[in-house]
One Martini backbone bead per residue (centre of mass of N, CA, C, O) as a GRO file, in nm:
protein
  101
    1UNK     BB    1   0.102   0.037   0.013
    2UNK     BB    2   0.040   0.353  -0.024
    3UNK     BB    3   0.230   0.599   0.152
    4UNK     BB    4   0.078   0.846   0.356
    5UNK     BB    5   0.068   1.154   0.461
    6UNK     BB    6  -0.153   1.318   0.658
    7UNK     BB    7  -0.242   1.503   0.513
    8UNK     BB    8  -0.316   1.331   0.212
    9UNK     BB    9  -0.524   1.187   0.396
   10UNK     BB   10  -0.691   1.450   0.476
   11UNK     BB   11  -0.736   1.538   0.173
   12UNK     BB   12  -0.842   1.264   0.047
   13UNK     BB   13  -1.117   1.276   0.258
   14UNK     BB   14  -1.244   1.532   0.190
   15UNK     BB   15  -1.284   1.473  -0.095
   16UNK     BB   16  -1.427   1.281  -0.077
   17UNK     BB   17  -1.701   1.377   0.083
   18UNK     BB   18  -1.730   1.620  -0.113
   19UNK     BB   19  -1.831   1.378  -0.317
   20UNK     BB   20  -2.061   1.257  -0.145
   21UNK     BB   21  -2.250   1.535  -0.109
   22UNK     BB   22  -2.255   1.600  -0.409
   23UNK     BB   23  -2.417   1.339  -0.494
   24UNK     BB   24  -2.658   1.372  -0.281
   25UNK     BB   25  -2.773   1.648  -0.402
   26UNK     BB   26  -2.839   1.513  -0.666
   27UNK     BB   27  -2.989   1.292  -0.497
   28UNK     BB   28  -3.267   1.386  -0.413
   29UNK     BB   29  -3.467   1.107  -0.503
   30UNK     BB   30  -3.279   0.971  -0.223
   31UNK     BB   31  -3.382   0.921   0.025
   32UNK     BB   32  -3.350   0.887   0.381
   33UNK     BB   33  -3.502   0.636   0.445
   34UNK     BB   34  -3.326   0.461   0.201
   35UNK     BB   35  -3.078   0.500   0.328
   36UNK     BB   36  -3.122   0.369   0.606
   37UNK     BB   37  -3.226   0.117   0.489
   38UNK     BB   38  -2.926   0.051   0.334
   39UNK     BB   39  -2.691   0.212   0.540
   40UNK     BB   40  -2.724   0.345   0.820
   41UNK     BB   41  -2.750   0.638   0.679
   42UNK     BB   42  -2.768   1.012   0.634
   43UNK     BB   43  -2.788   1.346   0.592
   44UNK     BB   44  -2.825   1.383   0.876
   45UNK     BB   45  -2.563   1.199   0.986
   46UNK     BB   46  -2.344   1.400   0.840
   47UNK     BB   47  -2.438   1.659   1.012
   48UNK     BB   48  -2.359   1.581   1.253
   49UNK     BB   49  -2.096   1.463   1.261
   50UNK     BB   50  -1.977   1.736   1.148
   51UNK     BB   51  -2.097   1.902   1.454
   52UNK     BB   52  -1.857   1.719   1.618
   53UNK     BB   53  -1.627   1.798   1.492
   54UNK     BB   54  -1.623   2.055   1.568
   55UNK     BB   55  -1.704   2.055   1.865
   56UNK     BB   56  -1.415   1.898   1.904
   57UNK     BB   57  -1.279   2.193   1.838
   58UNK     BB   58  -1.472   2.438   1.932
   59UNK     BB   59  -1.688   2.445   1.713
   60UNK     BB   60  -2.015   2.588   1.688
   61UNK     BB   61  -2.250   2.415   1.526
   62UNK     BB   62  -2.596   2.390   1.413
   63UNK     BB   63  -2.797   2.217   1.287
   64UNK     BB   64  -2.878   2.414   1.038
   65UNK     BB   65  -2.582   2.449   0.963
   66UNK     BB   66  -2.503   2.153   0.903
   67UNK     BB   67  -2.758   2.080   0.709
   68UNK     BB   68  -2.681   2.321   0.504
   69UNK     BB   69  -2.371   2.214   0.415
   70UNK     BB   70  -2.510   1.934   0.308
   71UNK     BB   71  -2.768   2.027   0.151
   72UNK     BB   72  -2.711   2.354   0.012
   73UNK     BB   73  -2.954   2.428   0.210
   74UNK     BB   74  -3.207   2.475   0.357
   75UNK     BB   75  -3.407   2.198   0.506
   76UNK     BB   76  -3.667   2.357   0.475
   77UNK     BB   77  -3.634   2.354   0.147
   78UNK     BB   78  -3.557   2.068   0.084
   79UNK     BB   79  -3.808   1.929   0.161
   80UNK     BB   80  -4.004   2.081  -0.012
   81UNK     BB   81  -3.886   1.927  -0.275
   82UNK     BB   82  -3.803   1.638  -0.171
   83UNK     BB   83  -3.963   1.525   0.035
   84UNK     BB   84  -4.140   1.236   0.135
   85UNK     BB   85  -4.369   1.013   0.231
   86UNK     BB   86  -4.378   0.731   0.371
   87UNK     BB   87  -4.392   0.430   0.339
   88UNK     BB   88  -4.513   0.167   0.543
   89UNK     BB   89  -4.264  -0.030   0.421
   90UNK     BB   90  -4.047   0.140   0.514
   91UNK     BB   91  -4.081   0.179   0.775
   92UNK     BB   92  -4.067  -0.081   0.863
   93UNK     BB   93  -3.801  -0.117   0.798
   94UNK     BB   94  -3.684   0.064   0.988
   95UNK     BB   95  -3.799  -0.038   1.252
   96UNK     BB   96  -3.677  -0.316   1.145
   97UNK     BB   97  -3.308  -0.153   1.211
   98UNK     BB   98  -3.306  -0.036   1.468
   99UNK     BB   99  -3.180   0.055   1.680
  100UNK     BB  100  -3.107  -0.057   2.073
  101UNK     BB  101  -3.057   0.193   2.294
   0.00000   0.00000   0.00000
């Protein structure tokens, strides 16, 4: 494996995000609860991440901050465009996926 020093480890880890995060808000059709039930995390998810990192270097940053950030828009905007009624059978499946904390 080819040795990276930190700094383009972490050059590299940004890109991929960055890369991850432009793809999320292309595919606004990818609902965050077929996320959720496919992958264990959704775009909510990243926000709050986003907003513990920041936090944990000391800067705080609020959720509708780190929401906007992920969406590309305030969440209340990207919502009415795009976010649909799950469907019971999507519930369903949240549901029995849910971790028990």
């Amino acid at each position: 494996m080819t040795k990276l020093t930190n700094e383009q480890q972490t050059a590299f880890e940004a890109a991929a995000f960055r890369r991850l995060v432009d793809h999320l808000r292309e595919r606004s059709d990818v609902q965050n609860i077929d996320l959720m039930n496919l992958a264990g995390f959704c775009r909510n998810c990243l926000s709050n991440w986003y907003r513990e990192a920041a936090e944990a270097e000391g800067i705080p940053i609020s959720k509708e901050e780190s929401r906007e950030i992920i969406y590309g828009e305030p969440y209340a905007d990207w919502q009415a465009k795009h976010q649909h009624e799950a469907s019971e059978a999507q519930k369903a499946v949240f549901e029995a996926n849910k971790p028990s904390h």
